[in-house]
C-alpha positions in Angstrom: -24.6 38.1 5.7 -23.2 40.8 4.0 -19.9 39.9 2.5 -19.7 39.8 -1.5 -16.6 37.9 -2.6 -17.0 39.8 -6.0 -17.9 43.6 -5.3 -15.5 45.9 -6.7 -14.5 47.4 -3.3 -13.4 43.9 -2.0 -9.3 43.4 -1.6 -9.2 40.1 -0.8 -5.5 39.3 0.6 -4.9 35.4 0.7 -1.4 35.0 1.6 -0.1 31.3 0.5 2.8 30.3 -1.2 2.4 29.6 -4.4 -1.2 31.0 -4.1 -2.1 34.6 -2.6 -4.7 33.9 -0.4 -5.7 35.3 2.8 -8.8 36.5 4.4 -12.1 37.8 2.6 -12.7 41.7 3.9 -16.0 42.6 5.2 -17.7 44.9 3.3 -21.0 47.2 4.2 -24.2 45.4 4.2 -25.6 45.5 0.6 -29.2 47.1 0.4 -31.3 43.8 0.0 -33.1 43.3 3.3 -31.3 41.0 5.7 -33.7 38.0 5.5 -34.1 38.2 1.9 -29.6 37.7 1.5 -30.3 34.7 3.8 -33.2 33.1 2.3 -31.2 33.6 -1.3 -28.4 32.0 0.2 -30.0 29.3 2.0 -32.2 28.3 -1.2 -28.9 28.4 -3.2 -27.1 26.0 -0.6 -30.3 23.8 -1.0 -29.7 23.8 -4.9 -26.1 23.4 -5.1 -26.1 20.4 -2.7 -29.4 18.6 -3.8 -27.5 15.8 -5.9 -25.2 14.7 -2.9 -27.9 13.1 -0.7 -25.5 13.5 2.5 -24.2 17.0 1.9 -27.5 18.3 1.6 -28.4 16.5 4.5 -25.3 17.8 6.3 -26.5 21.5 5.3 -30.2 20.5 6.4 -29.0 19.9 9.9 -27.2 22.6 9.8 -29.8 25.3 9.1 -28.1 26.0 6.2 -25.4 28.2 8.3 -22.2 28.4 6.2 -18.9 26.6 6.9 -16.9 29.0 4.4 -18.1 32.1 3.8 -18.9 34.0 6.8 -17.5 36.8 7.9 -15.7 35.7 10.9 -12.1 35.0 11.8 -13.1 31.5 11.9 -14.3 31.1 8.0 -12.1 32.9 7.2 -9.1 30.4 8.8 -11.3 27.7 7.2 -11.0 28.8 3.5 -7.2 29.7 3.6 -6.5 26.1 5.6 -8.2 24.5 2.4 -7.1 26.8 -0.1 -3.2 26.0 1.3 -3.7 22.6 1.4 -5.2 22.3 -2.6 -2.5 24.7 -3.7 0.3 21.8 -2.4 -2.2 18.5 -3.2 1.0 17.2 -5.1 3.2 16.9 -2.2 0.9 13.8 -1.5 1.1 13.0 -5.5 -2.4 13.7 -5.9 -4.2 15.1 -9.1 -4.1 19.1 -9.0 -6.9 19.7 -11.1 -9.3 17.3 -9.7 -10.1 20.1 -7.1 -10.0 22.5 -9.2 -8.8 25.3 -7.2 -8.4 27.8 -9.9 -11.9 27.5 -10.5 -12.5 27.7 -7.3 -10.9 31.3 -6.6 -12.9 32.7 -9.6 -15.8 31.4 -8.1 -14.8 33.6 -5.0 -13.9 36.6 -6.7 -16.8 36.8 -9.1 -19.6 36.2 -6.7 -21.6 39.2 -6.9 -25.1 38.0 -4.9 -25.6 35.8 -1.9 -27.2 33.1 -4.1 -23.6 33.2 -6.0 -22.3 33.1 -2.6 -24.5 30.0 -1.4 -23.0 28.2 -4.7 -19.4 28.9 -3.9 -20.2 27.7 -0.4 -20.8 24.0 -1.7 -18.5 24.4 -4.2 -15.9 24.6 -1.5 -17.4 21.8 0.5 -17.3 19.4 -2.3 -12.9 20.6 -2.8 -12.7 19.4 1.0 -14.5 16.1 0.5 -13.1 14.9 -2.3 -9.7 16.3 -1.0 -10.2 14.8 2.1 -11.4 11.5 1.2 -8.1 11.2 -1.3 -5.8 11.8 0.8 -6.6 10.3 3.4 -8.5 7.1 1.6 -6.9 7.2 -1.7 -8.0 8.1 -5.0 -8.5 5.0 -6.7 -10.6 2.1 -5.9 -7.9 -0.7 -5.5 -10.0 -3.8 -7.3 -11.0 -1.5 -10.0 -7.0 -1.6 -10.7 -6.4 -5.0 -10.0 -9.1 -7.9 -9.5 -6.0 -9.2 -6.6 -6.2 -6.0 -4.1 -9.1 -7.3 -1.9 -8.6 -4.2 0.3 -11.9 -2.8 1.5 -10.8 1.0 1.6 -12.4 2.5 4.7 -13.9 6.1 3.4 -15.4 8.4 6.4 -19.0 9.7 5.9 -19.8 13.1 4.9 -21.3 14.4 8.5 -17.6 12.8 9.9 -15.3 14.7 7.4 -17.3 18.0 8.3 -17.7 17.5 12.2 -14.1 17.3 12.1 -13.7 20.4 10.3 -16.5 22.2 12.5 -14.9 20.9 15.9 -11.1 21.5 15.1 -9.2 24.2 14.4 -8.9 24.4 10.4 -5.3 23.7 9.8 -5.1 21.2 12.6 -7.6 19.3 11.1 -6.5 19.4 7.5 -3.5 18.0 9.3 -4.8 15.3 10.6 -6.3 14.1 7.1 -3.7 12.2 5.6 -2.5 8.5 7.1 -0.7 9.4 10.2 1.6 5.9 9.7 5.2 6.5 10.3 5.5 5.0 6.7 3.7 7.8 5.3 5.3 10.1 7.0 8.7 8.6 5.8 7.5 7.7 1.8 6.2 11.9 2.1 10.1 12.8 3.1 11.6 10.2 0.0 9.1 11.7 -2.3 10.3 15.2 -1.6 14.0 14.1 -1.7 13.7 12.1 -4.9 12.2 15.3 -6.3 14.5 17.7 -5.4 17.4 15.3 -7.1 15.8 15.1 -10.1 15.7 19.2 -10.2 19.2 18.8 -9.9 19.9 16.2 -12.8 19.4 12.5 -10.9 22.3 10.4 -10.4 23.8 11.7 -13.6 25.3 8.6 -16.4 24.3 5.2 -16.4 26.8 2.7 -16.5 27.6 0.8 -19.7 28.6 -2.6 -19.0 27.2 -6.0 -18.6 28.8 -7.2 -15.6 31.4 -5.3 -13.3 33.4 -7.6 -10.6 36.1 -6.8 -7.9 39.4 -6.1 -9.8 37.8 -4.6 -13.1 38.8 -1.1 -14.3 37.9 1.6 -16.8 35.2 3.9 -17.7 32.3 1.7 -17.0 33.9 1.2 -12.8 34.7 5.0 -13.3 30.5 5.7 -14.3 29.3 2.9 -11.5 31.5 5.0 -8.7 30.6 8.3 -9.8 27.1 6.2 -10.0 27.0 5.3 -5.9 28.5 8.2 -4.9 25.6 10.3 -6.3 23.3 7.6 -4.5 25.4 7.7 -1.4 26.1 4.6 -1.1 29.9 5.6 -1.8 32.1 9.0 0.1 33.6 10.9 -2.4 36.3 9.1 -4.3 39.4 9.2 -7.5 39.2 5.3 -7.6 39.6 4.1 -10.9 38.9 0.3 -9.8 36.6 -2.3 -8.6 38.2 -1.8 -4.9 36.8 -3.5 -1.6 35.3 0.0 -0.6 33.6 -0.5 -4.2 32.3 -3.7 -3.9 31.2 -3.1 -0.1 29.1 -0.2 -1.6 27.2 -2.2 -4.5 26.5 -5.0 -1.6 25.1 -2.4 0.6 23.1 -1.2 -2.6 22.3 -4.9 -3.4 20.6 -5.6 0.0 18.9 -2.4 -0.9 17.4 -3.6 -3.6 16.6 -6.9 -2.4 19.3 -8.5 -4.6 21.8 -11.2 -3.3 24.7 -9.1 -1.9 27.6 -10.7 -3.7 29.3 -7.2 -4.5 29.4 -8.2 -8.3 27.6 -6.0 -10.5 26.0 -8.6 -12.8 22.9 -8.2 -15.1 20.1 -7.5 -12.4 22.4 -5.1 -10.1 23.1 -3.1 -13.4 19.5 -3.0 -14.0 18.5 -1.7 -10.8 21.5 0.9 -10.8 20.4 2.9 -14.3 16.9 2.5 -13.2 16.1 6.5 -13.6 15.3 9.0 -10.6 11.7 9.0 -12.3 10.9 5.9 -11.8 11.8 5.4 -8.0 9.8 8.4 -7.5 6.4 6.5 -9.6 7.1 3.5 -6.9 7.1 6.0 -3.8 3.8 8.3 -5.2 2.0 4.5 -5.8 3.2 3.2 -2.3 1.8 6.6 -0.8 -1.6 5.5 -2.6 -1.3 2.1 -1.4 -0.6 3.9 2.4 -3.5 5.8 1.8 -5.6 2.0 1.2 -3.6 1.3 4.5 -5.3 4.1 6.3 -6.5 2.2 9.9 -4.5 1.3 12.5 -2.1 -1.7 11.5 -1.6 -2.8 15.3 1.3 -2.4 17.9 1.9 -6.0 16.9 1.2 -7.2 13.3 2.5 -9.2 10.9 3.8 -7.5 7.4 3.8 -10.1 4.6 5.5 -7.7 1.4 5.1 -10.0 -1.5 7.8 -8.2 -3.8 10.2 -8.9 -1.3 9.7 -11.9 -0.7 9.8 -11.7 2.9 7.5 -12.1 6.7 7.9 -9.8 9.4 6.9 -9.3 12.1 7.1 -5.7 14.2 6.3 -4.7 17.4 5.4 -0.5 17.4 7.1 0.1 14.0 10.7 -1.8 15.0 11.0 -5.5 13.4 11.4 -7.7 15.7 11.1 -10.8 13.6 12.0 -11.3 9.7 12.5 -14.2 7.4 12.3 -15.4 3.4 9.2 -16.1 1.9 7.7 -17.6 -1.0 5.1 -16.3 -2.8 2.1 -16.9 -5.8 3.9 -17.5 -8.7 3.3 -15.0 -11.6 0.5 -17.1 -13.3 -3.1 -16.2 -13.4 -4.9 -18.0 -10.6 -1.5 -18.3 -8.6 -0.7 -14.7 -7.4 -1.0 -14.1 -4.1 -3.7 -11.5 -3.1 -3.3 -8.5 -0.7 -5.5 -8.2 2.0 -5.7 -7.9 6.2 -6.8 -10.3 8.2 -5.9 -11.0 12.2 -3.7 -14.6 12.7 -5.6 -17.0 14.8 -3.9 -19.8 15.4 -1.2 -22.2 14.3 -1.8 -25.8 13.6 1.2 -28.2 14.3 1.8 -31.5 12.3 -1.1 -30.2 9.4 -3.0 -32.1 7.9 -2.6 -30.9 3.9 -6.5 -30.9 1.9 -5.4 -30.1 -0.9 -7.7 -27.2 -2.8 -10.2 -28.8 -5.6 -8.7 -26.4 -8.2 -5.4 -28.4 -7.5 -7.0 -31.5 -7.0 -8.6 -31.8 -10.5 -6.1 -29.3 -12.6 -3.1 -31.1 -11.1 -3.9 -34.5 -9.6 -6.4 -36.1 -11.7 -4.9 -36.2 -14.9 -1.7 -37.5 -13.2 -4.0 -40.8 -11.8 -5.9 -41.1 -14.6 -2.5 -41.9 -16.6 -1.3 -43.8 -13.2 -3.5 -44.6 -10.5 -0.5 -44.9 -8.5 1.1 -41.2 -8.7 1.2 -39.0 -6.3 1.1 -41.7 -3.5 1.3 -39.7 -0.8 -1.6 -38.2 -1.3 -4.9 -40.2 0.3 -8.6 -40.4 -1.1 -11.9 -39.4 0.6 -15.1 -39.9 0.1 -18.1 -37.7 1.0 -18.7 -39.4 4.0 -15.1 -38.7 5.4 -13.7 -42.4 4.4 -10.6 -43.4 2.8 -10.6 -44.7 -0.9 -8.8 -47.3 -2.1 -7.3 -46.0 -5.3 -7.5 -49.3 -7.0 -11.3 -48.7 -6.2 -11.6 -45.7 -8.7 -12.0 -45.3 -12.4 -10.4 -42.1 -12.9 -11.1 -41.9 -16.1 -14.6 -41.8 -15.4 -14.6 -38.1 -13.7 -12.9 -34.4 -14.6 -13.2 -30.8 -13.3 -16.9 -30.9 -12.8 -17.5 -33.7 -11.5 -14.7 -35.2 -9.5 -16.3 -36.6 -6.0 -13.1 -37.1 -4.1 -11.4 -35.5 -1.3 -7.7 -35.3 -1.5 -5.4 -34.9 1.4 -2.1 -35.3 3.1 -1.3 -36.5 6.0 1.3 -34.6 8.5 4.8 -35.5 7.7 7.9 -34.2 7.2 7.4 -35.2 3.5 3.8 -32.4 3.7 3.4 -29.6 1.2 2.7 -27.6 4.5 5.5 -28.9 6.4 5.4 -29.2 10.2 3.0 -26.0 10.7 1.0 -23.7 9.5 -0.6 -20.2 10.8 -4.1 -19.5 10.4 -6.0 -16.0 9.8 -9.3 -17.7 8.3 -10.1 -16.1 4.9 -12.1 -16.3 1.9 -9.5 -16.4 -0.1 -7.8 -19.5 1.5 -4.8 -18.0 1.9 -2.3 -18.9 5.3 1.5 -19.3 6.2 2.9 -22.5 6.3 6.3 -24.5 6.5 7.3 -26.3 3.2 10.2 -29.2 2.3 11.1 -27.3 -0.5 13.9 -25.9 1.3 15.8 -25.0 -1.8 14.2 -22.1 -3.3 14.3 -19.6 -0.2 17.6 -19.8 -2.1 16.8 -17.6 -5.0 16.4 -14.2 -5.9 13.5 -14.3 -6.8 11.0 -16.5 -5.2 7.5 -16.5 -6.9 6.2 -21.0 -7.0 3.7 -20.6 -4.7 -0.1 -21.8 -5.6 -1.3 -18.4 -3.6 -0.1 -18.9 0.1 3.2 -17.7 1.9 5.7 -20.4 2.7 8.5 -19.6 5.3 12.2 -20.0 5.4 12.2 -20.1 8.9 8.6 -21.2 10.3 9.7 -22.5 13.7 11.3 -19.6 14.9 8.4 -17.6 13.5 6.5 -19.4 16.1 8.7 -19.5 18.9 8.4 -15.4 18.2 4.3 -15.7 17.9 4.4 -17.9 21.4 6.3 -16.0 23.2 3.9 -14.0 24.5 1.7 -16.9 26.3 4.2 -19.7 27.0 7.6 -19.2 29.3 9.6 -21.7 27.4 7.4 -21.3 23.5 10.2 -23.4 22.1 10.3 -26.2 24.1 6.1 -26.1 24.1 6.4 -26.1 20.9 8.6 -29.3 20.7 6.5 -31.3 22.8 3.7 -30.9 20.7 5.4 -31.3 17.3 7.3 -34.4 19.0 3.7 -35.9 19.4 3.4 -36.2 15.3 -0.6 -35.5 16.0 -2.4 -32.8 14.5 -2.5 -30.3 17.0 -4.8 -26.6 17.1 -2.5 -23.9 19.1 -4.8 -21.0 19.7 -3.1 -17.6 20.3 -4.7 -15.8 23.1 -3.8 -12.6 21.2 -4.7 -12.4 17.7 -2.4 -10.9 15.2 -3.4 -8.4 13.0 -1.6 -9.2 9.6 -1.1 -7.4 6.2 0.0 -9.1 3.1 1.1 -6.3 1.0 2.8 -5.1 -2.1 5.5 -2.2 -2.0 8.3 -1.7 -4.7 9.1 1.2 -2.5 9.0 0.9 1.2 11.4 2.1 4.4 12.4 1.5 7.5 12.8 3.3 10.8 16.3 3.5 10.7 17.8 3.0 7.5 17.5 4.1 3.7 14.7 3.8 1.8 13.9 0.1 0.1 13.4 -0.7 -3.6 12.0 -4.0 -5.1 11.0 -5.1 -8.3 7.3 -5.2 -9.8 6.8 -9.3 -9.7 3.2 -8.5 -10.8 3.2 -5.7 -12.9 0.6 -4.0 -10.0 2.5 -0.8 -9.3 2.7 -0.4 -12.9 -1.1 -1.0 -13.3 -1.7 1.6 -10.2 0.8 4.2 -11.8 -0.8 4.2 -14.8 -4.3 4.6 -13.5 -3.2 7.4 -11.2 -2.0 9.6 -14.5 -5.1 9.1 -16.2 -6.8 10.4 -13.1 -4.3 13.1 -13.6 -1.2 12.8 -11.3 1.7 13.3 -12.9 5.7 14.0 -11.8 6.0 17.9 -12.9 10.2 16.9 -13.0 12.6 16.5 -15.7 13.8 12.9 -16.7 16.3 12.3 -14.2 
């Protein structure tokens, strides 16, 4: 090799906007003999790479040949694809300086020998990996933030990240890096938008009022018009009153924000209106993270559980074909519910209810100990499977550790699982199911739960599941319920689903989604990606 990123004669033109960066000229061979340059640069490869055991392997394999800085047309398309894609690392709101690429072209211009060349060569290997493993894997470790994100973050290997770059051409491959999801691609366009608004001042005054109803007038209707119209939610207007075309604008805003649409700007539609630019934008950069957690194939079919909307969906390639109200873990430690994948198995009709021994003993024993008789509907069991006769027990005699009994319930309409429940086996003992508690799919906010997902509407949820093995899946359905038995209905195609947590989300068709932080996780997330150095680079807006 004889091409010295640092002699004095080099002009190195790298053409990138915001960084100048192009390709690395050839220069004449230096006077060392040819051997010696490439043993110097192979032992310095060797060196560089000896405390990543699978980049030094990588290199091994590889005779030690260089990925970066060669003289062809090839390395040269390699180092200005990376270099463009660290220069714009914040489009995907990742941290700038964790790649260092200012330290990285001083590296490149100052090498003066090829064992400063063999250096900069690993250097620019360990950019890509860590680029490419954030971007396309995330950079933080989701239980490290929160003990509830049970997501197992699939990160490729080193050989894979580099084969890809070997096999490809450069920029096509850096392409291909980041989650390919629809989603992504949609959160990536918000992210620019929301950006480019808060250049341009936000959505310009809050509004100063406490609640603003159809019929109202004044300054404060004046500032939530002027408000909507910035958002567009409203054409251009000289109201000066709480019209119909007002109110249809703040319901249209409401079912936006996952608020009742009542078209009355009360305390929680106010709240979410003066909620700044800045902080949308935090919720889209953590639900690009979250993306990035998302990063394999979520299945032509799946079911999308978002817990801070309270809501189960399910889509067939990216369109919903299927939605309803849930309810969620409440907000109490032990009771939220956890984000994870699994793939739905089956449905079980008329369930049986065994209630979980955490329940059992924190809940249910120190009701019977005051009264045998409470909770009657519930039904003792020994080890041996038998029923108990309550008036059998001293409940007294037992607590949390050492409680013998199984409860359950059997199906009814009067079960704490309802008529059915849907199954995706997990350690975390976590399912959809039916409920009696009809009632609070009425409110806003909908976190009672101990953990699992109930549904507003479970039947048609499996009609929709059914319908793709029976001809009539209602009327099979019926027959089985009508039976009052506890019936097992496999699905002959498993269901991948994803329980999930978005404040900021979109849809195919549509403006982009807003809900609130139930859990205080995006806030968590946010804050752990601006100590790993993310940050907005806007005004307050």
């Amino acid at each position: 090799m004889n091409l010295a990123f640092g002699h004095p004669r080099i002009r190195d033109l790298f053409r990138i906007v915001p960084v100048v960066l192009s390709v690395l000229c050839v220069l004449p061979a230096w006077s060392v003999p040819a051997a010696a340059q490439e043993a110097a640069f192979r032992q310095a490869v060797a060196e560089a790479a000896a405390e990543d055991r699978d980049l030094a392997t990588f290199y091994q394999d590889q005779t030690y040949r260089p990925v970066w800085t060669g003289e062809s047309a090839e390395h040269r398309a390699r180092r200005q694809a990376l270099v463009q894609v660290l220069a714009r690392v914040g489009v995907h709101g990742l941290p700038a300086d964790r790649y260092d690429l200012d330290g990285l072209m001083s590296a490149m211009a100052e090498a003066r020998s090829q064992r400063d060349l063999g250096q900069v060569e690993v250097a620019l290997s360990q950019a890509y990996l860590r680029y490419a493993r954030d971007v396309q894997s995330g950079v933080l470790v989701p239980s490290e933030v929160d003990g509830d994100i049970k997501r197992e973050v699939v990160r490729r290997d080193t050989a894979a990240l580099m084969a890809g770059l070997l096999t490809d051409e450069p920029a096509r491959a850096m392409r291909k890096l980041p989650p390919q999801s629809n989603e992504y691609a949609r959160l990536l366009k918000q992210k620019l938008r929301l950006e480019h608004l808060i250049t341009e001042g936000g959505w310009g005054p809050t509004v100063s009022a406490e609640k603003l109803r159809p019929g109202d007038s004044g300054p404060a209707v004046i500032s939530l018009r002027n408000r909507l119209i910035a958002m567009g939610y409203l054409a251009r207007s000289a109201a000066q009153t709480y019209d119909m075309r007002l109110q249809q604008a703040v319901q249209a805003f409401q079912t936006d924000h996952g608020l009742e649409p009542d078209g009355v700007a009360g305390t929680t539609t106010l709240a979410a209106l003066n909620m700044p630019a800045t902080e949308r934008l935090k919720s889209v950069i953590v639900a690009m993270e979250r993306e990035r957690w998302l990063s394999e194939e979520r299945g032509q079919r799946h079911i999308l559980v978002n817990l801070t909307d309270f809501s189960a969906r399910i889509l067939d390639n990216d369109a919903v074909t299927f939605a309803t109200r849930a309810v969620i873990g409440k907000n109490d430690q032990n009771r939220r519910s956890p984000e994870f994948s699994d793939e739905m198995e089956h449905m079980v009709i008329n369930p049986t209810w065994h209630v979980p021994y955490s329940i059992a003993v924190n809940e249910y024993l120190p009701q019977m100990q005051r009264n045998p008789g409470a909770a009657s509907h519930l039904k003792l069991y020994n080890r041996n499977g038998r029923e108990v006769s309550r008036g059998a027990v001293n409940f007294g005699a037992y607590n949390a550790r050492n409680f013998p009994f199984a409860i359950k319930q059997p199906p009814s309409e009067r079960n704490a699982l309802g008529l059915v429940k849907f199954m995706f086996p997990n350690k975390y003992n976590i399912y959809l199911h039916d409920t009696p508690q009809k009632a609070l799919f009425d409110m806003e906010k909908r976190d009672f739960s101990h953990g699992c997902i109930r549904l507003h509407q479970p039947f048609d949820f499996a009609y929709a599941l059914l319908a793709r093995q029976e001809s009539d899946p209602k009327a099979f359905f019926q027959s089985v319920l009508d039976t009052g038995r506890e019936t097992y209905v496999q699905l002959e195609e498993h269901v991948p689903v994803h329980i999930i947590y978005r404040t900021a989300f979109t849809q195919a068709q549509g403006r982009p989604q807003y809900r609130g932080d139930v859990y205080g996780r995006d806030a968590r997330i946010w804050s752990a990606l601006e100590k790993a150095g993310v940050s907005l680079d806007a005004p307050q807006g």
